[in-house]
C-alpha positions as CSV (number, residue, x, y, z in Angstrom):
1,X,-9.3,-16.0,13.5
2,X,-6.1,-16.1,10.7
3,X,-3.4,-14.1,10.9
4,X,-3.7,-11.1,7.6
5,X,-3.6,-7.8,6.5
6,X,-6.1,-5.4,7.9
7,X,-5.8,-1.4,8.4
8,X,-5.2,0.1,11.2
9,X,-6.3,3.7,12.4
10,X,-4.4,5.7,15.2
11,X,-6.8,7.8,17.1
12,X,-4.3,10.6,18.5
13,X,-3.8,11.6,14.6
14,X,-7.7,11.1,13.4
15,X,-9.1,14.5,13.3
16,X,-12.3,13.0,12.7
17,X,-12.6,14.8,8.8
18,X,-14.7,12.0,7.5
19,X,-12.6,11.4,4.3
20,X,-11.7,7.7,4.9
21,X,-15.3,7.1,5.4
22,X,-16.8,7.3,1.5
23,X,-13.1,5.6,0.4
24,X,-14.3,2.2,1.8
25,X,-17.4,1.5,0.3
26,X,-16.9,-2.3,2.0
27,X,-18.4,-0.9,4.6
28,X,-15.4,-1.6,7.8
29,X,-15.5,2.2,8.7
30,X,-17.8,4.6,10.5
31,X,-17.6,7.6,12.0
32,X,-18.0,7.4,16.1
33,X,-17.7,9.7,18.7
34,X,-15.5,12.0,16.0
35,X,-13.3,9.2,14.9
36,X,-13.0,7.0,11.8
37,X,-13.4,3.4,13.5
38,X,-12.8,0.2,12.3
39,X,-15.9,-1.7,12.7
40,X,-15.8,-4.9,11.4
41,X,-12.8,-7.1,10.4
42,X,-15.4,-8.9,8.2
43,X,-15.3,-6.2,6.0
44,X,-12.4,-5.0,5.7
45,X,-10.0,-6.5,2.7
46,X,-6.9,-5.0,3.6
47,X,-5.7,-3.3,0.3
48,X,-6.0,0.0,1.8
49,X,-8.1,2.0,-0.5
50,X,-9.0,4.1,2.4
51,X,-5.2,5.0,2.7
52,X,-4.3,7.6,0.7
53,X,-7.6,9.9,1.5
54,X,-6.1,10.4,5.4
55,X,-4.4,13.9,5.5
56,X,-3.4,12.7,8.6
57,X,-1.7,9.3,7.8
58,X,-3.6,7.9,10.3
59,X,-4.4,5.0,8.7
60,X,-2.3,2.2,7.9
61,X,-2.2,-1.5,6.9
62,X,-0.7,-3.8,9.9
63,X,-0.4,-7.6,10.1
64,X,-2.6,-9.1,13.0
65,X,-5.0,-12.1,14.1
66,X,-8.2,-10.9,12.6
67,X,-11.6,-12.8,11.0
68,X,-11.6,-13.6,7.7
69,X,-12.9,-10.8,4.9
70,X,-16.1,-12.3,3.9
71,X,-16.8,-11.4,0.2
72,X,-20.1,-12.2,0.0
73,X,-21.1,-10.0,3.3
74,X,-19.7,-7.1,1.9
75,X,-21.6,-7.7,-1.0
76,X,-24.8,-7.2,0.3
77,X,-23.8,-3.5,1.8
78,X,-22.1,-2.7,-1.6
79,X,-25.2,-3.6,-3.9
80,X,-27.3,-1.1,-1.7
81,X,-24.8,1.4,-3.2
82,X,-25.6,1.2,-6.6
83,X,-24.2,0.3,-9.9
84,X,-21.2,2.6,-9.7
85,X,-20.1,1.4,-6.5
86,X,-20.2,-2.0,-7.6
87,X,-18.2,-1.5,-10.1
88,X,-15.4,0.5,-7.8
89,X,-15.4,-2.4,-6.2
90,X,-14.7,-5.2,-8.6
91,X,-12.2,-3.1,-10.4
92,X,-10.6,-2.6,-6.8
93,X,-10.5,-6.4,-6.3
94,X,-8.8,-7.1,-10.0
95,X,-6.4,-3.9,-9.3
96,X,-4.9,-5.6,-6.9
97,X,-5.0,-9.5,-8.3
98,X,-7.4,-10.6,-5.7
99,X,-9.3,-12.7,-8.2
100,X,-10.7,-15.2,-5.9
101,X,-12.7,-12.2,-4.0
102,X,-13.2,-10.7,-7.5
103,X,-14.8,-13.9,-8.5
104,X,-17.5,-14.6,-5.5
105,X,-18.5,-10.8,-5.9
106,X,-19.8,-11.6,-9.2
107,X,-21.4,-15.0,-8.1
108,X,-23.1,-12.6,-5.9
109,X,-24.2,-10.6,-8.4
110,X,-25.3,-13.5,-10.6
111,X,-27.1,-15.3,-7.7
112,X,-29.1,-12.2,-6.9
113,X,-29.9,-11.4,-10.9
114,X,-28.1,-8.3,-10.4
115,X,-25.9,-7.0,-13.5
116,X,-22.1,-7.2,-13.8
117,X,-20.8,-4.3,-14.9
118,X,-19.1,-5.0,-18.1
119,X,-16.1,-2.7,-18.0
120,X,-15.4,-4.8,-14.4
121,X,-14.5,-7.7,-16.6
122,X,-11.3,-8.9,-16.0
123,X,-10.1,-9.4,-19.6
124,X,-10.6,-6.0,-19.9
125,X,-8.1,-3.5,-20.2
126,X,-8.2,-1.0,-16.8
127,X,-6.2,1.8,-18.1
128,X,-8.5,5.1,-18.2
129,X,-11.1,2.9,-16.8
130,X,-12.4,4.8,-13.4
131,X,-12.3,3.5,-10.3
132,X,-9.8,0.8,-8.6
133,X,-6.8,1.2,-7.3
134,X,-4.5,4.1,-8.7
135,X,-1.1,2.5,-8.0
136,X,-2.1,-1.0,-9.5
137,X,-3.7,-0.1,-12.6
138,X,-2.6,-1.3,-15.5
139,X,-1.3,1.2,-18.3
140,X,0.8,0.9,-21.2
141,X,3.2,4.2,-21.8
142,X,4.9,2.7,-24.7
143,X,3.6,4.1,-27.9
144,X,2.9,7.8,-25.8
145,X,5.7,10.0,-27.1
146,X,5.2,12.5,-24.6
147,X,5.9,9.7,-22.0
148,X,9.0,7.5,-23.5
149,X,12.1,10.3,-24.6
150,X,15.0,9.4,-26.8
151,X,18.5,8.6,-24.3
152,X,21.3,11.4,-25.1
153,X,24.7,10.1,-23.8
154,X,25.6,7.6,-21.4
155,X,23.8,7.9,-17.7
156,X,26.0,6.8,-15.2
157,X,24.7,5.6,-11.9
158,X,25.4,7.8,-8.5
159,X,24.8,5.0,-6.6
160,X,27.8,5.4,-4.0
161,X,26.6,2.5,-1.0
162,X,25.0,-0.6,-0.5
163,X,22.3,-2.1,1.2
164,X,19.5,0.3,0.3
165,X,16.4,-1.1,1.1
166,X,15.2,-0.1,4.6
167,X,15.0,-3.3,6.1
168,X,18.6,-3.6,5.5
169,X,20.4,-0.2,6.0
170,X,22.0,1.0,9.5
171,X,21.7,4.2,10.3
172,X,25.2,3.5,12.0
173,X,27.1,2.3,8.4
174,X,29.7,5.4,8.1
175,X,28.8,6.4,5.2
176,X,25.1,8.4,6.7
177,X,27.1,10.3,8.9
178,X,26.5,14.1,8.0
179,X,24.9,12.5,4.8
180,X,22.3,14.4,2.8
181,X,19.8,11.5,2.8
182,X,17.2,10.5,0.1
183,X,14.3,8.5,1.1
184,X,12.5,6.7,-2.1
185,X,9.7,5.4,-2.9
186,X,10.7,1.9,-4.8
187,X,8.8,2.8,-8.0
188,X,10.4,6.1,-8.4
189,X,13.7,5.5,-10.0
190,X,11.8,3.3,-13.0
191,X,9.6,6.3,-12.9
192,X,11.6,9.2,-13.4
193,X,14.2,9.3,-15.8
194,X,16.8,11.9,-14.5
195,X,16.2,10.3,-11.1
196,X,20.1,9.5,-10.8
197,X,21.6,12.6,-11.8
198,X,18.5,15.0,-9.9
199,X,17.8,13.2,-6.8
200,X,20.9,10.6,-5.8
201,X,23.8,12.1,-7.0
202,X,25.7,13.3,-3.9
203,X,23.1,11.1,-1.7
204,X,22.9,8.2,0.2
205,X,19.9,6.2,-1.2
206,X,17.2,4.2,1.5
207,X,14.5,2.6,-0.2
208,X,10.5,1.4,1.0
209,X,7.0,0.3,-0.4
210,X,4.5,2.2,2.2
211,X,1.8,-0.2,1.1
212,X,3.8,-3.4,0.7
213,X,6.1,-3.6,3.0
214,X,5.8,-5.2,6.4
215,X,6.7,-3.8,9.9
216,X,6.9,-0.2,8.4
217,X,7.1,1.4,12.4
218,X,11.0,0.0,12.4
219,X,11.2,2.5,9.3
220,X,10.3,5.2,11.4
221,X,12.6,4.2,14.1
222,X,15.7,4.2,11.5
223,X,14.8,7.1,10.4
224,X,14.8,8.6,14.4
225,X,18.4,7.2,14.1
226,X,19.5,8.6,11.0
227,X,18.5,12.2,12.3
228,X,19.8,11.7,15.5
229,X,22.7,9.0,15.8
230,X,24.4,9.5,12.3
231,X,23.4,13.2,12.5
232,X,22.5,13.3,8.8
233,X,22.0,16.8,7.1
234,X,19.4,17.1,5.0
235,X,16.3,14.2,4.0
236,X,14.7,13.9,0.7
237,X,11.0,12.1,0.5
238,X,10.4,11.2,-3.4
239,X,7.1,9.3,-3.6
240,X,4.7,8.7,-6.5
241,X,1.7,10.6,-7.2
242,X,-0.5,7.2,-6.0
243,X,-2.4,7.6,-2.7
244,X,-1.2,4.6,-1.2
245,X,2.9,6.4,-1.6
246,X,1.6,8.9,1.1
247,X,2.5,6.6,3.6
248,X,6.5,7.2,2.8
249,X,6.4,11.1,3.5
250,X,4.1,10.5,6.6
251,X,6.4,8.0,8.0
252,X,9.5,11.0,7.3
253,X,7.4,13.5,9.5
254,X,6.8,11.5,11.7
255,X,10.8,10.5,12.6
256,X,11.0,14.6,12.5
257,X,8.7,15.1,15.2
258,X,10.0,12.4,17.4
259,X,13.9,13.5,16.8
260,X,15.4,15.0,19.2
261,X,17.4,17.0,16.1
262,X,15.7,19.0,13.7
263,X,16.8,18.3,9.8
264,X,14.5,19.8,6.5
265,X,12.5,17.4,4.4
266,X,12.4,18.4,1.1
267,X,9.8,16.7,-0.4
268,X,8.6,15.8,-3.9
269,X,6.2,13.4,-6.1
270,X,6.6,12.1,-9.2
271,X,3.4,11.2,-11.7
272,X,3.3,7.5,-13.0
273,X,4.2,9.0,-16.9
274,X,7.5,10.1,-15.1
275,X,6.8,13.4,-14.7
276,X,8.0,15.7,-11.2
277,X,4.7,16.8,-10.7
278,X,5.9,19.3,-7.6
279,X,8.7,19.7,-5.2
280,X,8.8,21.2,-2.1
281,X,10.5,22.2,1.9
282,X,7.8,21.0,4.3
């Protein structure tokens, strides 16, 4: 046993819809007794693919004592799934730099006499490619000009407090008292362009990575705090259109229920070209 990432699924939010399930073509989830179930830590890599298909945000990735992911296992129950699979999966593996697994799935592949898809390679250039990971694809923006705008005047930063990653913030610092709140995903301000003068001007800022970052259920608990010890007035959830961002506004919902307060969550999602793709109350 070693100590890793693996996901996690909370039963009392799994509605059973199945949507996980084709998601994780490694094979670590079935459907039993109307719940998506973790069935083998074997298989299970731990880059949350799965993630971003919950409706629910049942899923998530924890750190716990676990076997070790075994490549070459998973291998065998990917093959049976055909070329396009195969090549889902080894784009998944570079996506997300895991080049050691990356590189026993094709020793696999050779060992058995099976083909590597070409497009898999990992010289080659992912962007427009299917399959892998949305929010660790590689894309270059820089020649779209639909993408990268001309700058018109100085911007000036609305930045108004400091710390603002999560891990860092108090609920109790005196400035979130009766503060309209923004919650942001860490990507978001590179993203989106007017993000300073649209979203943080007259806010106070808290950051978070809902796929990187570690110990995510003390987010939720600040968040409980925020609503009801510094009484804040309003929350704003800005993610990215990625699956695995999800997490952030699921985590925002959840304080909600939990709070003994009731605040709106205004929520909205921005595209990786820096676009606000929608914006909404939920």
């Amino acid at each position: 046993m070693v100590k890793r990432s693996i996901i996690e699924i909370d039963e009392d939010k799994c509605t059973g819809c199945g949507l996980c399930i084709p998601n994780c073509p490694e094979g670590a989830l079935q459907m039993i007794d109307g719940k998506a179930r973790l069935v083998s830590d074997l298989f299970c890599d731990g880059l949350g693919a799965c993630m971003g298909h919950c409706p629910e945000g049942a899923i998530d990735i924890v750190e716990r004592e676990a076997e070790p992911y075994d490549e070459r296992r998973v291998m065998e129950n990917i093959v049976k799934q055909g070329y396009n699979t195969i090549k889902a999966h080894l784009e998944h593996l570079r996506d997300h730099g895991e080049m050691g697994y990356y590189n026993e799935a094709v020793g696999f592949l050779k060992d058995k006499g099976l083909e590597v898809p070409e497009t898999a390679a990992p010289e080659t250039p992912c962007s427009g490619s299917a399959g892998g990971c949305p929010g660790a694809r590689t894309m270059d923006f820089s020649h779209d000009p639909e993408v990268v705008g001309k700058v018109v005047g100085e911007v000036s930063s609305q930045l108004r407090q400091w710390p603002v990653q999560m891990h860092l913030v108090s609920p109790l610092a005196p400035y979130f008292k009766g503060a309209d709140v923004l919650l942001s995903a860490d990507c978001a301000a590179y993203s989106y362009g007017r993000f300073h003068g649209e979203y943080l001007k007259g806010r106070r800022l808290a950051i978070a990575c809902p796929k990187l970052d570690s110990e995510q259920q003390t987010y939720v608990e600040k968040l409980v705090s925020l609503i009801d010890d510094a009484g804040i007035n309003t929350l704003t959830v800005v993610t990215m259109e990625v699956p695995c961002c999800t997490g952030l506004l699921q985590m925002a919902k959840e304080a909600v229920e939990r709070a003994q307060r009731k605040v709106p969550v205004k929520s909205a999602v921005i595209s990786i070209k820096g676009e606000k793709l929608r914006e909404e109350w939920v």
